[in-house]
PLY file of the C-alpha trace (Angstrom):
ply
format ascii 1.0
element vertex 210
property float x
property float y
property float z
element edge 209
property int vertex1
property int vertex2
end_header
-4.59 -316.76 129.13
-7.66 -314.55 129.67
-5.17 -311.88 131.36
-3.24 -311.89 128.41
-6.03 -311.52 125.97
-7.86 -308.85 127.62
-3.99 -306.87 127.99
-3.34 -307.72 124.32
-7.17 -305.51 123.35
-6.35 -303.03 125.88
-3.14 -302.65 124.13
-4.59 -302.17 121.08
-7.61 -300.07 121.85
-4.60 -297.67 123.23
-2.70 -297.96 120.22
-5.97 -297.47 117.87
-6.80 -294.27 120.31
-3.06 -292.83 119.72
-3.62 -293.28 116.16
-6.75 -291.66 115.75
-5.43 -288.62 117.66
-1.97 -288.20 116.31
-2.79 -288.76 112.63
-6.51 -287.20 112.46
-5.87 -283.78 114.71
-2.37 -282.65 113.86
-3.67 -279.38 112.70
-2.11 -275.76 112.36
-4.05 -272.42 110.69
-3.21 -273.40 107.10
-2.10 -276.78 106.98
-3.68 -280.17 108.29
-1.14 -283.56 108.92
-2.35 -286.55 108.77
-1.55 -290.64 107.56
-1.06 -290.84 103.66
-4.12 -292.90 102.27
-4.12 -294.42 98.95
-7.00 -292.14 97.49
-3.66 -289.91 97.34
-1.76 -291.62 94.91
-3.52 -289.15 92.12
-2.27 -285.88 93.36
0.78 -287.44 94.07
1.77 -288.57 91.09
0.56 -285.23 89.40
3.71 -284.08 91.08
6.78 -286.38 92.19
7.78 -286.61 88.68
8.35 -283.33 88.40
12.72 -283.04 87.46
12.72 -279.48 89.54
11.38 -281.43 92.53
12.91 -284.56 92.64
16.59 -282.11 92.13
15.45 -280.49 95.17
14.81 -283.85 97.04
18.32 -285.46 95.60
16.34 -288.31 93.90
16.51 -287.52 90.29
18.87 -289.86 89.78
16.47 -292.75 90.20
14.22 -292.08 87.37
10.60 -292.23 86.98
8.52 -293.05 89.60
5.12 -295.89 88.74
2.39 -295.40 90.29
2.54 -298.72 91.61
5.70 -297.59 93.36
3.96 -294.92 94.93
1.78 -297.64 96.56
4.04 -299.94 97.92
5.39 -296.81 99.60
2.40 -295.41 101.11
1.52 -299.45 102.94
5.27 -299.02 103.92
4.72 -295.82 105.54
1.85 -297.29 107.53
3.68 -300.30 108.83
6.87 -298.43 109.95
4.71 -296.29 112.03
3.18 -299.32 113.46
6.78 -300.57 114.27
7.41 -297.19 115.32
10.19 -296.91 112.95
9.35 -294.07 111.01
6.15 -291.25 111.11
5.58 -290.32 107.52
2.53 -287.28 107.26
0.37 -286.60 104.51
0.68 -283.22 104.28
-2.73 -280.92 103.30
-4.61 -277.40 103.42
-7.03 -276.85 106.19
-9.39 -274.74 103.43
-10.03 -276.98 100.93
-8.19 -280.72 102.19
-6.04 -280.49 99.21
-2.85 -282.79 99.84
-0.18 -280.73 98.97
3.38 -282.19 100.37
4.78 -284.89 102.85
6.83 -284.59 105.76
8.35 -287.54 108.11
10.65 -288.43 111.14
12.54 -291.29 110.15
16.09 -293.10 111.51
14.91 -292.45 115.19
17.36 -293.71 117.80
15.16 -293.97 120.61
17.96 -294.18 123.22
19.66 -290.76 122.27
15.93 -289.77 121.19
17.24 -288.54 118.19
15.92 -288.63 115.06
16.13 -287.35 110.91
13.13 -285.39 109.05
12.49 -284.82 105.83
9.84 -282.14 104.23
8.67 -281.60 100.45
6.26 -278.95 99.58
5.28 -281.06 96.16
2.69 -279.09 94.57
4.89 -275.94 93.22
1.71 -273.25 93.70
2.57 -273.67 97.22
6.57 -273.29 97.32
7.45 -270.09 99.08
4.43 -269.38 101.05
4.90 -270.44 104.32
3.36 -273.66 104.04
6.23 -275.60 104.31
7.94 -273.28 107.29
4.22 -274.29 109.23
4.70 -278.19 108.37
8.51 -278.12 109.89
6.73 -276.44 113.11
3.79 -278.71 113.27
6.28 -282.38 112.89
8.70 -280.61 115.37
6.04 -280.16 118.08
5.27 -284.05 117.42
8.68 -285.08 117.59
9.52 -283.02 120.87
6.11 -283.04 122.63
4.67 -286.55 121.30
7.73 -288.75 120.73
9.27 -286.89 123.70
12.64 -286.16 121.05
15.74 -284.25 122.13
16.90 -283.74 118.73
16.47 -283.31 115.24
18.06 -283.18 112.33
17.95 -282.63 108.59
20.14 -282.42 105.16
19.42 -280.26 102.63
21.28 -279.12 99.38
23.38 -276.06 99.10
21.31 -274.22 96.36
18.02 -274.69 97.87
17.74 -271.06 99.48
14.05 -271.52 99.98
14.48 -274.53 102.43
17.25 -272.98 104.07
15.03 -270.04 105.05
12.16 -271.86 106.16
14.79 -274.17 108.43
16.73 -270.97 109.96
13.21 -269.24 110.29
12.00 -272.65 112.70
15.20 -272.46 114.37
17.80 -275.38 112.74
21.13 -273.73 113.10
23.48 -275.68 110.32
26.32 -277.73 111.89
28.05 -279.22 108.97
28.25 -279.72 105.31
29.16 -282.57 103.29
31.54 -280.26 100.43
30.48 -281.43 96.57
28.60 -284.45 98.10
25.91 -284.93 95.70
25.87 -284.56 91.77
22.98 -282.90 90.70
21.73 -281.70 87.72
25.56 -282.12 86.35
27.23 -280.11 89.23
28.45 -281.01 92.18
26.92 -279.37 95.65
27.99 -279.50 98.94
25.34 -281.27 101.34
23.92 -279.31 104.58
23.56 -280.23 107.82
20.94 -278.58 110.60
19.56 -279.64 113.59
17.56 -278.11 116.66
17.64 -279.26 119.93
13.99 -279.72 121.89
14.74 -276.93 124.55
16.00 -274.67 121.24
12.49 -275.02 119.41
10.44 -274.79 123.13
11.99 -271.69 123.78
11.38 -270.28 120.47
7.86 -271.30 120.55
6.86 -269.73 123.67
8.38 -266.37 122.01
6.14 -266.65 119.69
3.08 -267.18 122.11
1.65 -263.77 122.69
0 1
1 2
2 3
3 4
4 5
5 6
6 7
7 8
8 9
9 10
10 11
11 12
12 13
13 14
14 15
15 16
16 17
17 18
18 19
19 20
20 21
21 22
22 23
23 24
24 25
25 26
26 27
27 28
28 29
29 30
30 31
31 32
32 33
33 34
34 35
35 36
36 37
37 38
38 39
39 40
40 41
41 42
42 43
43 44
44 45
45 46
46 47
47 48
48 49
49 50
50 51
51 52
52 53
53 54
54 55
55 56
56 57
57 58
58 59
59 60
60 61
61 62
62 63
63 64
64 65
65 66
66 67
67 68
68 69
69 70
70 71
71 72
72 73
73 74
74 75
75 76
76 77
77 78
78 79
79 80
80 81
81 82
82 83
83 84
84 85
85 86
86 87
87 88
88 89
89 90
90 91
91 92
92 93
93 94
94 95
95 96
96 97
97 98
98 99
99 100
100 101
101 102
102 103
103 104
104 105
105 106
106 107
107 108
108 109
109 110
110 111
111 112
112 113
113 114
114 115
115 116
116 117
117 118
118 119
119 120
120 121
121 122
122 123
123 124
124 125
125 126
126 127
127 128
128 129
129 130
130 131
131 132
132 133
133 134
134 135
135 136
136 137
137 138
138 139
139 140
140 141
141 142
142 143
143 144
144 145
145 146
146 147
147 148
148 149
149 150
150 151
151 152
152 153
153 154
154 155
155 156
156 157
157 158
158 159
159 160
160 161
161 162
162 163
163 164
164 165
165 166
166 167
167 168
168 169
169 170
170 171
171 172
172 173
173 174
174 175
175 176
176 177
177 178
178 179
179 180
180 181
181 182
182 183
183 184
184 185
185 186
186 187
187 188
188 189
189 190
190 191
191 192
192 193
193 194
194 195
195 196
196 197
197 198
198 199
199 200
200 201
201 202
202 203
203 204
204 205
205 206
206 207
207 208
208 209
């Protein structure tokens, strides 16, 4: 029994240390990651309403979002990374700690250590500045260095130009569409598929290294 208990803090103590150091240090040159806290809720909803955004993300069809919604969300997001089902990120500016978008890693298969992300940039001052393109590095160096990931892979809408050249940029490389899959905005689009391979996005890093 006391074997058990003093392996069941131990346990935790590493769990609580993982935390602190995944979710608190995640940091890049302009943008911070880090767990989603309820004292977010304001800027989010400031945002996720928005009909441009929510056509970009493929949810418009669900209507309004409460704020109360939002909430239940957030606690979610903390409990599936507990049951290491999902990592959802806050994501925010290392100048002033403004949260300004959310990425996650979600529908992991941990046997073919495989997994789906998703990225929005929700705060439209930011769109098209790089900020997103430095989020998609920052998750993929978690899910390939941390989570110890061979793959990766995302869906994202044929009109959304912006996200396609912050994906191809990273180094996703598109390896199927869904044609007309999704109805938005009254017109059908076809829905794209990337991924990028760990040894893909290593490579590519160390280019970058000077």
């Amino acid at each position: 029994m006391y074997s058990s208990s003093v392996e069941a803090r131990v346990s935790l103590n590493k769990r609580l240390v993982y935390s602190f150091l995944v979710f608190e240090m995640i940091e890049g040159e302009r943008v911070r990651m880090r767990s989603f806290e309820l004292s977010d809720l304001d800027e989010i909803m400031k945002h996720w309403n928005n009909m441009e955004l929510r056509n970009l993300v493929g949810s418009a069809d669900r209507g309004p979002v409460a704020r109360s919604e939002e909430e239940e969300w957030i606690r979610n997001t903390w409990k599936q990374r507990q049951e290491r089902k999902a990592f959802t990120f806050a994501i925010e500016t290392t100048a002033d700690n403004r949260l300004i978008g959310g990425t996650g890693l979600f529908n992991i298969d941990w046997t073919s250590r495989s997994a789906m992300v998703g990225i929005s940039i929700y705060n439209p001052e930011y769109w098209g500045k790089g900020y997103g393109q430095e989020s998609t590095n920052l998750i993929l160096g978690f899910a390939f260095r941390n989570l110890n990931l061979n793959r990766v892979e995302l869906e994202t809408f044929d009109f959304n130009k912006r996200a396609q050249k912050c994906y191809l940029n990273v180094g996703f490389k598109e390896v199927g569409r869904r044609r007309k899959a999704c109805l938005i905005d009254g017109q059908y689009h076809d829905d794209i598929i990337m991924d990028i391979l760990k040894d893909e996005w290593l490579a590519k890093s160390k280019k970058k290294q000077p």
